[in-house]
C-alpha positions in Angstrom: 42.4 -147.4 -8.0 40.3 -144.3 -6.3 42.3 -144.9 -2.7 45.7 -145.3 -4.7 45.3 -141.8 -6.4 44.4 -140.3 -3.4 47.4 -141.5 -1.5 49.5 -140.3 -4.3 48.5 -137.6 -4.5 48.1 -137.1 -0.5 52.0 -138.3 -0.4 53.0 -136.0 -3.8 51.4 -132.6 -1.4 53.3 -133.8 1.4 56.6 -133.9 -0.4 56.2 -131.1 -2.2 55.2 -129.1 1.4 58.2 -130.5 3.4 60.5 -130.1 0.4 59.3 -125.6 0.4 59.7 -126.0 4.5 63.1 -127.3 3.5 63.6 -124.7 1.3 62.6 -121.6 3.0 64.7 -122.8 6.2 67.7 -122.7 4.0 67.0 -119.5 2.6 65.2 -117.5 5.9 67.5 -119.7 8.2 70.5 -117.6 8.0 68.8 -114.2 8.2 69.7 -112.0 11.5 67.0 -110.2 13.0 68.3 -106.4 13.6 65.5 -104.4 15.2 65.8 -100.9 14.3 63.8 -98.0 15.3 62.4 -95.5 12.8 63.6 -92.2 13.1 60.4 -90.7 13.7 60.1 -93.3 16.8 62.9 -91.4 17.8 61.2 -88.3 17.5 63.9 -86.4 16.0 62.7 -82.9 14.6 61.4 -82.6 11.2 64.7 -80.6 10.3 67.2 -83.2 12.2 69.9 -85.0 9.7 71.4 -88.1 10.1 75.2 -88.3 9.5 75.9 -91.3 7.5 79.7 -93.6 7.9 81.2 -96.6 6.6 84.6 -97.5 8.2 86.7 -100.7 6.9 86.4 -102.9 9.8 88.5 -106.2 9.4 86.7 -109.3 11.5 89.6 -109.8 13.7 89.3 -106.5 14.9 86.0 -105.2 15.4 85.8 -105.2 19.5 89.0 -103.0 18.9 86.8 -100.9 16.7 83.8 -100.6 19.3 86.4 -100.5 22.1 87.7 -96.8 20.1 84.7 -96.0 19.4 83.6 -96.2 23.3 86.8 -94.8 24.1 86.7 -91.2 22.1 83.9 -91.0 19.8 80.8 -91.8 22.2 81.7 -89.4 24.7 82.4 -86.3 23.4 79.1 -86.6 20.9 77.6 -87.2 24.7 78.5 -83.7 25.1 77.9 -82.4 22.3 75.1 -79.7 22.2 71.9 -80.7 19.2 73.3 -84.6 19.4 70.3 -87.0 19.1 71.6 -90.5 19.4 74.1 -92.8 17.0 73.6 -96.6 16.2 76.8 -98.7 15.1 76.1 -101.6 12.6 78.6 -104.4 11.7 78.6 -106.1 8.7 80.3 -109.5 8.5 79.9 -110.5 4.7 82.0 -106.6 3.3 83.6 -106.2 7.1 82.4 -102.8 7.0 80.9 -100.8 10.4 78.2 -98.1 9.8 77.6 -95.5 11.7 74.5 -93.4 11.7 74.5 -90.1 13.8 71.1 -88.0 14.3 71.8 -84.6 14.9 69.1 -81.9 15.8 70.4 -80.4 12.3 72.6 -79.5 9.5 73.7 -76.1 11.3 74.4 -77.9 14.5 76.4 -80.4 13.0 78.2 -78.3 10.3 79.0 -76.0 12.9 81.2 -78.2 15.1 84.9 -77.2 14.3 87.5 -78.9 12.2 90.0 -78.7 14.6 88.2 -80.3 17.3 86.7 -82.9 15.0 90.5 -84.0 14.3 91.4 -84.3 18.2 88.5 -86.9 18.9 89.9 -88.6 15.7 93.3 -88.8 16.9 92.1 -90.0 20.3 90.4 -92.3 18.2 93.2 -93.6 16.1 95.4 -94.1 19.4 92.8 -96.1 20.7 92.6 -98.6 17.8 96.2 -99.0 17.0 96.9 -99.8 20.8 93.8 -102.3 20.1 95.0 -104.0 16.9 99.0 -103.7 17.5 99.2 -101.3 14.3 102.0 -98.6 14.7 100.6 -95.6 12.7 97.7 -94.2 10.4 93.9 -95.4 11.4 93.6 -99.2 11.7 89.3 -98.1 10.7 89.9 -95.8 7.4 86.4 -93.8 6.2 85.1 -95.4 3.2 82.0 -93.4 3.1 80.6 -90.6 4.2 76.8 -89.1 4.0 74.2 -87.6 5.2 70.6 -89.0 5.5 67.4 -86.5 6.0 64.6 -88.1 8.2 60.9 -88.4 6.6 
C-alpha cells in the first residue's frame, strides 16, 4: 500500500511537471526575443528626445517599406547635425513599423525646416510606390506620432 502511494504520487508530480513544461512552451514558445538597448546605454544627453512614429505597414510590403526607408530617410538623418541614432521595429500581429529617432534635443529637432522635411518625404513616397506598384499618395501613411524623453 506504502510503495503504491508513493508511485502515485511520484507519477501524479510527474504529470503535473511535464503537463506546466507543456504549458509554458506553448505560451513562452512563440515569444521573439528583440534585444534593445536602453537609451542611457546609448548615452544620449540628459536633454536628448526621442521622436516617436507609427506608419501602417501592410505584410506584403514591408522590405518596400525598409527599402524607402534606406533609400531617403536614413541618409539625410545621417547628415543631419544633433542626430543620435533611429531603430525601426516591425510588428506583424497590427502590421504597423515604429520608428524611434534620438535626437541631441527638442531645439535641434524642432528646428529642422518644414520644407525640407517634405522633400525627404516625397523622396520617400517615390521610393515606396515604385516598391509596392501604387500610383499616388504614400503606400506607409503616419498613424502616430510622438515624442519620448529619455530617463
Amino acid at each position: 500500500m506504502k510503495n503504491s502511494r508513493s508511485e502515485d504520487f511520484i507519477g501524479k508530480t510527474f504529470r503535473f511537471l511535464f503537463l506546466n513544461v507543456i504549458f509554458l512552451s506553448i505560451i513562452f514558445g512563440n515569444v521573439k526575443n528583440i534585444q534593445a538597448e536602453s537609451l542611457s546605454k546609448l548615452n544620449f544627453p540628459k536633454e536628448s528626445i526621442v521622436e516617436h512614429l507609427k506608419l501602417d505597414v501592410p505584410k506584403k510590403f514591408k522590405n518596400a517599406w525598409l527599402k524607402a526607408e534606406k533609400g531617403s530617410w536614413e541618409p539625410w538623418l545621417l547628415k543631419q547635425d544633433g542626430f543620435l541614432g533611429r531603430q525601426l521595429f516591425w510588428d506583424p500581429k497590427v502590421e504597423e513599423a515604429t520608428l524611434l529617432i534620438g535626437w541631441e534635443s527638442r531645439a535641434v529637432w524642432k528646428n529642422i525646416s518644414q520644407t525640407e522635411i517634405n522633400l525627404v518625404q516625397q523622396d520617400f513616397e517615390k521610393i515606396a510606390r515604385k516598391e509596392t506598384g501604387e500610383t499616388s499618395g504614400n503606400p506607409f501613411p503616419l498613424i502616430f506620432e510622438g515624442e519620448l524623453n529619455p530617463e
